[in-house]
N, C-alpha and C positions, 0 to 999 in steps of 0.2 A: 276447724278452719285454719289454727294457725301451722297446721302439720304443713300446709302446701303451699306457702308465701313464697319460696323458690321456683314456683312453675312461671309466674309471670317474668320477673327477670331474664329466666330461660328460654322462654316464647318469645321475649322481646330482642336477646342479643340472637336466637336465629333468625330470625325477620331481618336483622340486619344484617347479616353474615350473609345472609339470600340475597337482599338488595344487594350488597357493595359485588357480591362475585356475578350479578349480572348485569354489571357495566363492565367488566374489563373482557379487554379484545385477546383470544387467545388464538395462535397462527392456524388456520384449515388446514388441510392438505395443499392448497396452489399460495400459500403465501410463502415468500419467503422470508428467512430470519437470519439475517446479519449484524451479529454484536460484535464484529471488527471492522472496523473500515479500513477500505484498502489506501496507504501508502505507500506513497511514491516517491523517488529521491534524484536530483538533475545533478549531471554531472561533467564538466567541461572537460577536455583532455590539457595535460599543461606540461607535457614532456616535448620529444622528437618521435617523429616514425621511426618503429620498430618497439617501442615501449610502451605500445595501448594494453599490455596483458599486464602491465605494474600497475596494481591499484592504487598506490600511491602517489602515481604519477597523475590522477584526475582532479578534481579539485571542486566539493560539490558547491552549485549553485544555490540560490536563494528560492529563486519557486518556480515554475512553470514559464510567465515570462520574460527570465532570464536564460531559460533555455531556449524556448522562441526565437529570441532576439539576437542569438550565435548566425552568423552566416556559413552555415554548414551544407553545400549542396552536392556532395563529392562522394565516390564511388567506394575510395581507399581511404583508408588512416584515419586515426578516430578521431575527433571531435564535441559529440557530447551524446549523454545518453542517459534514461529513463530505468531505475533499479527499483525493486522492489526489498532488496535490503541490503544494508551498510555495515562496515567496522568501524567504528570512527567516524571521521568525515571521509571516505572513503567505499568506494565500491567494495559488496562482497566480492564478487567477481568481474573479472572483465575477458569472456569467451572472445576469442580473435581468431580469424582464418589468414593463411597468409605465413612468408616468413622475411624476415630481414628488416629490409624500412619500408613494404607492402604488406602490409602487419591491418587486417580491418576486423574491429568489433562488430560483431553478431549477435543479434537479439534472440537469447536462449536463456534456459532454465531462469532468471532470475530478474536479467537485463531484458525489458520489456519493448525498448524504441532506442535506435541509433541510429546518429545524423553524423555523417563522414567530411570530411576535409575536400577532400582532393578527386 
């Protein structure tokens, strides 16, 4: 009898290795799994037209409703806008169509929403 004093232990810590692994939720096929959350970055312009493509020329905001709260309802010239990544405090990019001091940001590759000046 004392050859198999190891079976109960054994029996015991499977029983529980069974229990704990059939409470945890693991994703089906239709769930989805996201361990990044996406961020976002606001960005006000603080130059002259014609220099919305200098990223250093923008100047980022504090959250959402400070982006909001720009009075931006304009066709040309930047004003402010929504990135999905930064150097610094500073736009990766700032895609603009246009040339001279008709210079307007467009929401492509990175910049996800831009609200215009003029």
């Amino acid at each position: 009898m004392i050859k198999h004093k190891w079976i109960l232990p054994v029996l015991f810590s499977l029983v529980i290795m069974v229990a704990f692994s059939a409470f945890q939720k693991t994703p089906s096929n239709g769930d989805e799994v996201n361990d990044k959350p996406q961020t976002e970055y606001y960005f006000k312009f603080d130059g002259v037209p014609g220099e919305e493509y200098q990223e250093n020329k923008w100047i980022e905001l504090e959250d959402i409703d400070d982006y909001l709260a720009q009075a931006c309802e304009g066709e040309i010239n930047g004003c402010v806008l929504i990135t999905e990544s930064k150097t610094g405090n500073h736009p990766t990019e700032v895609p603009v169509t246009g040339t001279g001091s008709l210079m307007t940001p467009v929401a492509t590759g990175s910049v996800t929403e831009v609200r215009n000046l003029n």
